[in-house]
C-alpha positions in Angstrom: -4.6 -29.4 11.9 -5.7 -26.7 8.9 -7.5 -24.0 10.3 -11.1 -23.8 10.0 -11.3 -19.8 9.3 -14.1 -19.1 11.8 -12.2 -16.3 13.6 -11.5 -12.6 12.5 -10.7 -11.8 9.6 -9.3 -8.6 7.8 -8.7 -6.6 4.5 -5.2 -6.5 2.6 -4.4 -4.8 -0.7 -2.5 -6.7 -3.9 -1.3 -3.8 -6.8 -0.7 -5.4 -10.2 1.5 -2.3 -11.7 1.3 -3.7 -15.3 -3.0 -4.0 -14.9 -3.0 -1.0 -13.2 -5.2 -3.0 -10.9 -5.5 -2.7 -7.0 -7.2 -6.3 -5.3 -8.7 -6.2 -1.7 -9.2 -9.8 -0.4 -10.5 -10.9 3.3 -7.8 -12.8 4.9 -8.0 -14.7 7.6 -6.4 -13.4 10.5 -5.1 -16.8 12.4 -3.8 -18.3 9.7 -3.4 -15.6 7.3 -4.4 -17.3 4.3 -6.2 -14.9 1.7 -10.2 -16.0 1.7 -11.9 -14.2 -0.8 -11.6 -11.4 -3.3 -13.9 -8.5 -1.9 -13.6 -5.6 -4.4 -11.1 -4.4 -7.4 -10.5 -1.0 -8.3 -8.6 0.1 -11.7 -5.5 2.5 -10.1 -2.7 4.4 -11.3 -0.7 6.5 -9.0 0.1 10.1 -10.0 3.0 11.8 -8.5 2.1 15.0 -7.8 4.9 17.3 -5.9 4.9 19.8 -3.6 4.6 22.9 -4.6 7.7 23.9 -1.9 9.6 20.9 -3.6 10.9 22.9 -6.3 12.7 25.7 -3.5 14.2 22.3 -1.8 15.7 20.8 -4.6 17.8 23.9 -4.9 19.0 24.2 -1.6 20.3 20.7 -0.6 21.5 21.7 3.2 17.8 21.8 3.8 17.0 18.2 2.8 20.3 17.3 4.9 20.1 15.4 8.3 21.0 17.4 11.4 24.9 16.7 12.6 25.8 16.4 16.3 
């Protein structure tokens, strides 16, 4: 039997990298087919690092995991 969509539904997210393009459709939560498109935003991710990240590149014992 298909489903018939009348229950809850939610938001998830598609990125297309080469658009630069981030989707939000309504899905539907039982079945968990995508319903509709509800918004799209143009998005490009910027890395921006910490400025501490430069001190804990240099010093790799910091980054390492603790030993037992």
């Amino acid at each position: 039997m298909a489903c018939e969509h009348d229950g809850y539904r939610d938001i998830v997210t598609r990125y297309d990298r080469a658009a630069g393009l981030l989707t939000y459709y309504w899905r539907c939560e039982l079945c968990g087919e995508l319903l509709q498109e509800a918004n799209r935003l143009r998005y490009r991710p910027r890395f921006a690092p910490l400025p501490q990240a430069r001190y804990l590149s240099r010093s790799p014992g910091l980054m390492a995991p603790p030993t037992r």
